[in-house]
C-alpha positions as a Python dict, from the first residue, in 0.01 Angstrom:
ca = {
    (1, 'X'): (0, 0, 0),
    (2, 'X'): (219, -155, -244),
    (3, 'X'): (202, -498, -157),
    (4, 'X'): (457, -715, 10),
    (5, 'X'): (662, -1065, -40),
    (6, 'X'): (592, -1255, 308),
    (7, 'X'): (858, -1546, 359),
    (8, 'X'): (785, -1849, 603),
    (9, 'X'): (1059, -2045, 746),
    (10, 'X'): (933, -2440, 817),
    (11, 'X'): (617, -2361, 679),
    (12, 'X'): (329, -2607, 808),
    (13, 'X'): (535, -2695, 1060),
    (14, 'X'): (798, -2903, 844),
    (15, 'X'): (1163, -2875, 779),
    (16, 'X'): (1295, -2776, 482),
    (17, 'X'): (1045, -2618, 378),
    (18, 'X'): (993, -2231, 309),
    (19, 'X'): (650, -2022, 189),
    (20, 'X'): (661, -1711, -47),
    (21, 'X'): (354, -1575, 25),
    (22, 'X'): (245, -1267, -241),
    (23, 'X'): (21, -1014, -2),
    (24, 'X'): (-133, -749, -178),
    (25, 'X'): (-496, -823, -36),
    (26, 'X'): (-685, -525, -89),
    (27, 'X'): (-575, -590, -512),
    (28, 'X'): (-645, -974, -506),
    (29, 'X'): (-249, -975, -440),
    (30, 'X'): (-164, -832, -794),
    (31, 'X'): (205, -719, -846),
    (32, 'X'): (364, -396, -799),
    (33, 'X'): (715, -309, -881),
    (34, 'X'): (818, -354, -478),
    (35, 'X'): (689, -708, -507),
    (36, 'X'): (865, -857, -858),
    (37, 'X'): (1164, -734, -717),
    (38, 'X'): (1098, -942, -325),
    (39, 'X'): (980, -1175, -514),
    (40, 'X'): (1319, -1246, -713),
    (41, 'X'): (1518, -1181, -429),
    (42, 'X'): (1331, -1474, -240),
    (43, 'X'): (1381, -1717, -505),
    (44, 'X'): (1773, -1643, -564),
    (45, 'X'): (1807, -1693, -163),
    (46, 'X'): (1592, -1997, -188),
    (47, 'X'): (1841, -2122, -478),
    (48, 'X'): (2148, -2083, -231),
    (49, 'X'): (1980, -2213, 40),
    (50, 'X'): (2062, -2642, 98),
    (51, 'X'): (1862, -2694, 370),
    (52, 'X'): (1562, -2641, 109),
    (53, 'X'): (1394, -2941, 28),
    (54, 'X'): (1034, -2717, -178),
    (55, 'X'): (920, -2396, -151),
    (56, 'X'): (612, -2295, -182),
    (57, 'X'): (414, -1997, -387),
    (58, 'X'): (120, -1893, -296),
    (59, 'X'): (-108, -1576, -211),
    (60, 'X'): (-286, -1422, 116),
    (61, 'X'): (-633, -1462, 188),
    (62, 'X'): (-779, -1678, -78),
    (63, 'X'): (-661, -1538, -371),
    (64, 'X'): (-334, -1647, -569),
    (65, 'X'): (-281, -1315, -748),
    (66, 'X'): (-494, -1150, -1003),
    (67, 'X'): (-242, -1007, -1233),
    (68, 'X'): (28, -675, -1234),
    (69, 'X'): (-85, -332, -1006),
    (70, 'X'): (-245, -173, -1281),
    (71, 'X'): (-256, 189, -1068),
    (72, 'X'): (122, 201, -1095),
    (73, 'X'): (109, 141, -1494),
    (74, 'X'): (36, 528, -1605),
    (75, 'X'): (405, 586, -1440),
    (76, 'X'): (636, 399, -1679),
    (77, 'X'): (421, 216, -1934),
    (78, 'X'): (372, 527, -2140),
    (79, 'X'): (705, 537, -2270),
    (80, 'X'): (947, 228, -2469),
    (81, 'X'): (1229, 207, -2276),
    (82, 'X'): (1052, 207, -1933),
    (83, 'X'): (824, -42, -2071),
    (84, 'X'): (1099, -249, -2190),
    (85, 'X'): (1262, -220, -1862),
    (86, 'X'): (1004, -304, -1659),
    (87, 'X'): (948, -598, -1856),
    (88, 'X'): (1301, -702, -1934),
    (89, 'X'): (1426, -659, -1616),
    (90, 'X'): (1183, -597, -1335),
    (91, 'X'): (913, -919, -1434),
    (92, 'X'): (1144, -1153, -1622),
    (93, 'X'): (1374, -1090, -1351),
    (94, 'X'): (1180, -1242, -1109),
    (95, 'X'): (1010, -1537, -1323),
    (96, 'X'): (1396, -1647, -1431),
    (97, 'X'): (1431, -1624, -1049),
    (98, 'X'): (1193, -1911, -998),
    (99, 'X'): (1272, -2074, -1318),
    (100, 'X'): (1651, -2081, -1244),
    (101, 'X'): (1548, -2229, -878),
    (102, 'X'): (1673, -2575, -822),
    (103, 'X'): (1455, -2647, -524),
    (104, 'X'): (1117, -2813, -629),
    (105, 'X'): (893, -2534, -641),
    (106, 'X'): (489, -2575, -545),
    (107, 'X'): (200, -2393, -609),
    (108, 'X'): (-87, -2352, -427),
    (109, 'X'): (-372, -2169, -627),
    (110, 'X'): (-714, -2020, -521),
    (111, 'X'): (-899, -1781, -637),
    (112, 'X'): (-800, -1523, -911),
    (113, 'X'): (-495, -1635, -1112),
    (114, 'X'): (-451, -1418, -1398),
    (115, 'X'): (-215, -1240, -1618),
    (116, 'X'): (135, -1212, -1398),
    (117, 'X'): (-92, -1521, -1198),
    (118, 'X'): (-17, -1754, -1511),
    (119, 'X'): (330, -1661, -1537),
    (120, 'X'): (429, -1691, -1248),
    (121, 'X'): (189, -2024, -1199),
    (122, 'X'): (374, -2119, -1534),
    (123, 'X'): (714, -2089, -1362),
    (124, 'X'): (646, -2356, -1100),
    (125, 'X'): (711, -2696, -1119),
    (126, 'X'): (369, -2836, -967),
    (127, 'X'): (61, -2659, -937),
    (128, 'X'): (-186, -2734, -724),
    (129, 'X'): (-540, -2545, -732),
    (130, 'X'): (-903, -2554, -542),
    (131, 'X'): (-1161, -2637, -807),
    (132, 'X'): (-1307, -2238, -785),
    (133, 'X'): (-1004, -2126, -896),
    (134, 'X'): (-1003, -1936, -1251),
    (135, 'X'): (-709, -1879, -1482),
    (136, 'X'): (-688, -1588, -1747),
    (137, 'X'): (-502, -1359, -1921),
    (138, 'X'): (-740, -1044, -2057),
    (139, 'X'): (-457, -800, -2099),
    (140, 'X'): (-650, -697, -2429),
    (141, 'X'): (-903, -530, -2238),
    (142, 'X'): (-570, -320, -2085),
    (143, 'X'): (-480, -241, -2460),
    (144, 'X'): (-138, -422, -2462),
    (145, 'X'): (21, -694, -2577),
    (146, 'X'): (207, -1010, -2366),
    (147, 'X'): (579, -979, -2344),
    (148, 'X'): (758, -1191, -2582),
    (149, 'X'): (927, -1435, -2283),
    (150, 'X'): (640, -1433, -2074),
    (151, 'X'): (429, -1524, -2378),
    (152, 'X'): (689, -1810, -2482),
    (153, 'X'): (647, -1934, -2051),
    (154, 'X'): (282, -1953, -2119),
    (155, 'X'): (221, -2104, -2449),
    (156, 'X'): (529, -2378, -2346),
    (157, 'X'): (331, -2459, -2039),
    (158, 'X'): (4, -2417, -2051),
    (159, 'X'): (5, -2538, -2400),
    (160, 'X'): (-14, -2300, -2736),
    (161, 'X'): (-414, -2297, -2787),
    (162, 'X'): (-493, -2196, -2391),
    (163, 'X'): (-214, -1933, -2422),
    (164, 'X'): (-383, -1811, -2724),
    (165, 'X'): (-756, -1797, -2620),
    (166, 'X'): (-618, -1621, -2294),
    (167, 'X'): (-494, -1337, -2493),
    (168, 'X'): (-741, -1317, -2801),
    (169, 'X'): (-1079, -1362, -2674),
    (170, 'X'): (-977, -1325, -2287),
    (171, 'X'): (-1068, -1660, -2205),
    (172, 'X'): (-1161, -1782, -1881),
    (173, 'X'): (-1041, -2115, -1789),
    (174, 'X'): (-1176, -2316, -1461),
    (175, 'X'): (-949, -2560, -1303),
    (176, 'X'): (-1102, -2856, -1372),
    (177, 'X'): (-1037, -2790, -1752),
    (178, 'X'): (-706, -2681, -1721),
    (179, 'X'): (-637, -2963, -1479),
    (180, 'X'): (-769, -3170, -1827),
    (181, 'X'): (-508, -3017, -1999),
    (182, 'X'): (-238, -3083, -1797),
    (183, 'X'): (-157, -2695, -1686),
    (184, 'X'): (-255, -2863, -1315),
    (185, 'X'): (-126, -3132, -1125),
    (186, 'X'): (-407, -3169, -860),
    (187, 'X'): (-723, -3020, -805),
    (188, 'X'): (-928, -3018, -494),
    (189, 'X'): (-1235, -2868, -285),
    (190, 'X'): (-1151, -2621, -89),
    (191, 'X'): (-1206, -2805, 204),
    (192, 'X'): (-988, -3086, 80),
    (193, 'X'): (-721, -2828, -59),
    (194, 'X'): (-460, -2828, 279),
    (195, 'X'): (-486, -3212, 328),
    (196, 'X'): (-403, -3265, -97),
    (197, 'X'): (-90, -3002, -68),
    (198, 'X'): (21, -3103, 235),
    (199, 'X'): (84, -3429, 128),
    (200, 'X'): (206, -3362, -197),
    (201, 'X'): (460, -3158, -10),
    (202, 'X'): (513, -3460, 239),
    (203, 'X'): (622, -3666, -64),
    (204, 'X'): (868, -3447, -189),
    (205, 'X'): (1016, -3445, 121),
    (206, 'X'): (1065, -3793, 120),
    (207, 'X'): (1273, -3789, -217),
    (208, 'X'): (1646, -3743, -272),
    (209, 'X'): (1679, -3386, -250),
    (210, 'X'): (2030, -3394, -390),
    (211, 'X'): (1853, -3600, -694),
    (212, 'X'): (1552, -3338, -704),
    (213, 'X'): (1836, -3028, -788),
    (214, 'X'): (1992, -3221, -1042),
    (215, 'X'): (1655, -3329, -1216),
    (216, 'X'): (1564, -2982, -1227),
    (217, 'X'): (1868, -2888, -1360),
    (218, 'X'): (1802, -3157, -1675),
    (219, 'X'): (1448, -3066, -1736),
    (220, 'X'): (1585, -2705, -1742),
    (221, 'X'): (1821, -2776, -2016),
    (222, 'X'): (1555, -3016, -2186),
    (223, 'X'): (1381, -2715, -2309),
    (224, 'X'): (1680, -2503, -2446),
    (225, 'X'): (1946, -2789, -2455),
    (226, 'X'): (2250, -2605, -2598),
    (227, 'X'): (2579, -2703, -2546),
    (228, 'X'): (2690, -2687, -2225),
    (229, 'X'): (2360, -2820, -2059),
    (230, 'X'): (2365, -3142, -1845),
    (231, 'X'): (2181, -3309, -2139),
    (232, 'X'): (2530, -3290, -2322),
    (233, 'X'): (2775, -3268, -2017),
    (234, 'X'): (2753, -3686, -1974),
    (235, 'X'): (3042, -3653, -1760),
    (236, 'X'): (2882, -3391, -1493),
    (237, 'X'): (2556, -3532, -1494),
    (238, 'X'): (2694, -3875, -1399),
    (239, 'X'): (2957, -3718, -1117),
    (240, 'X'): (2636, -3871, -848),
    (241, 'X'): (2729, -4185, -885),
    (242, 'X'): (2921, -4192, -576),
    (243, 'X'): (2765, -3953, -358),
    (244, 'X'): (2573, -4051, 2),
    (245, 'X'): (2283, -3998, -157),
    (246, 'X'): (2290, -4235, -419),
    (247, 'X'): (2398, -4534, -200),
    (248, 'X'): (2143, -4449, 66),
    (249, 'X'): (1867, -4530, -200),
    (250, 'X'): (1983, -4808, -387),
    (251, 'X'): (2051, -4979, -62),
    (252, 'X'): (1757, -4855, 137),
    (253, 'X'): (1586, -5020, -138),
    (254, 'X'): (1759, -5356, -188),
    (255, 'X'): (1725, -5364, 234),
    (256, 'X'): (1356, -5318, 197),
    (257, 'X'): (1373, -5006, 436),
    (258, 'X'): (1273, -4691, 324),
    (259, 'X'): (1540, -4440, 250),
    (260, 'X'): (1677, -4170, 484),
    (261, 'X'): (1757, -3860, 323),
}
């Protein structure tokens, strides 16, 4: 089996919110060709979608996803312009996918997270892990290097020196440190780990979601803030000011009621 992209309407039983689910079991859910390409069709739906409010990313049975299908690699890596390709196109594809998302995007990490795990974990915009979970990126012991963007995603977010024991000594990193180092957002016991997403989840669902696109859409341009980002188009940015939204909270909030969004 190649592995599959499973995609939950409502997930957890609340509006507005949709699960990507990576299911590749039998391989710790680690990514074949099929599933970069689901997986960047899910994410450019889940952009167009506004009845989003989060989505979450996370993997069957325990396990997150332990890094690319390596039994497909003999079939293209071999030679440049596949490689490129596959890289270029197929994976980056997918990551700017979930990077270009303007729905708040979770994830929910257990087990193996390594290699294409980090990226992808890297993409998100809150992670939230069990404290067993482990975090890696031993693609020396492969004999290959890290793409160029997907080594600029990791070293931006998980900070330069975990990015670079990862791929020089094939460091191992538990949760708790990486929660220390402010990769992670929450970390949690596995028994604890449904009641600590669920309401982090909960809370985002209580925000502006109008407001949550357009943050997005600043921090985006925060890290490559050329010209024609929001950080520079004042007059875009501030086109809110008279929107539904807007009112509802300022007034919810002078009314001491809590807002309805």
């Amino acid at each position: 089996m190649k592995g599959t992209v499973v995609i939950r309407h409502d997930a957890y039983g609340l509006p507005g919110v949709r699960e990507v689910c990576l299911s590749h079991p039998e391989k710790r859910n680690a990514m074949s060709r099929s599933m970069w390409a689901a997986l960047e069709a899910a994410f450019v739906a889940a952009h167009q979608d506004p009845s989003l409010r989060c989505v979450v990313l996370r993997g069957a049975q325990g396990q997150f996803c332990a890094g690319g299908d390596i039994s497909e690699y003999p079939s293209f890596r071999f030679d440049p312009a596949q490689l490129r390709a596959f890289h270029e196109e197929v994976v980056w594809g997918a990551l700017r996918a979930i990077l270009d998302c303007d729905v708040p995007v979770v994830a929910l990490i257990e087990g193996h997270c390594m290699g294409a795990g980090m990226e992808l974990a890297s993409c998100c915009d809150i992670r939230i892990a069990t404290d067993s979970a482990r975090f890696g990126a031993p693609i020396g012991l492969l004999g290959f290097p890290i793409a160029p963007r997907e080594a600029a995603l990791i070293s931006q977010v998980a900070g330069a020196s975990v990015a670079r024991a990862m791929l020089l000594a094939a460091a191992v990193f538990d949760a708790p440190a990486l929660l220390h180092r402010g990769f992670l957002t929450h970390v949690s016991t596995s028994a604890e780990f449904a009641v600590v997403y669920e309401g982090v989840i909960r809370r985002i669902l209580q925000l502006a979601p109008h407001a949550a696109r357009h943050n997005k859409q600043t921090l985006r341009a925060c890290t490559d803030p050329g010209p024609r980002s929001p950080v520079h188009d004042a007059a875009a940015h501030y086109a809110y000011a008279d929107s539904a939204e807007h009112r509802e909270g300022i007034h919810a909030f002078l009314s001491k009621r809590p807002p309805v969004f």
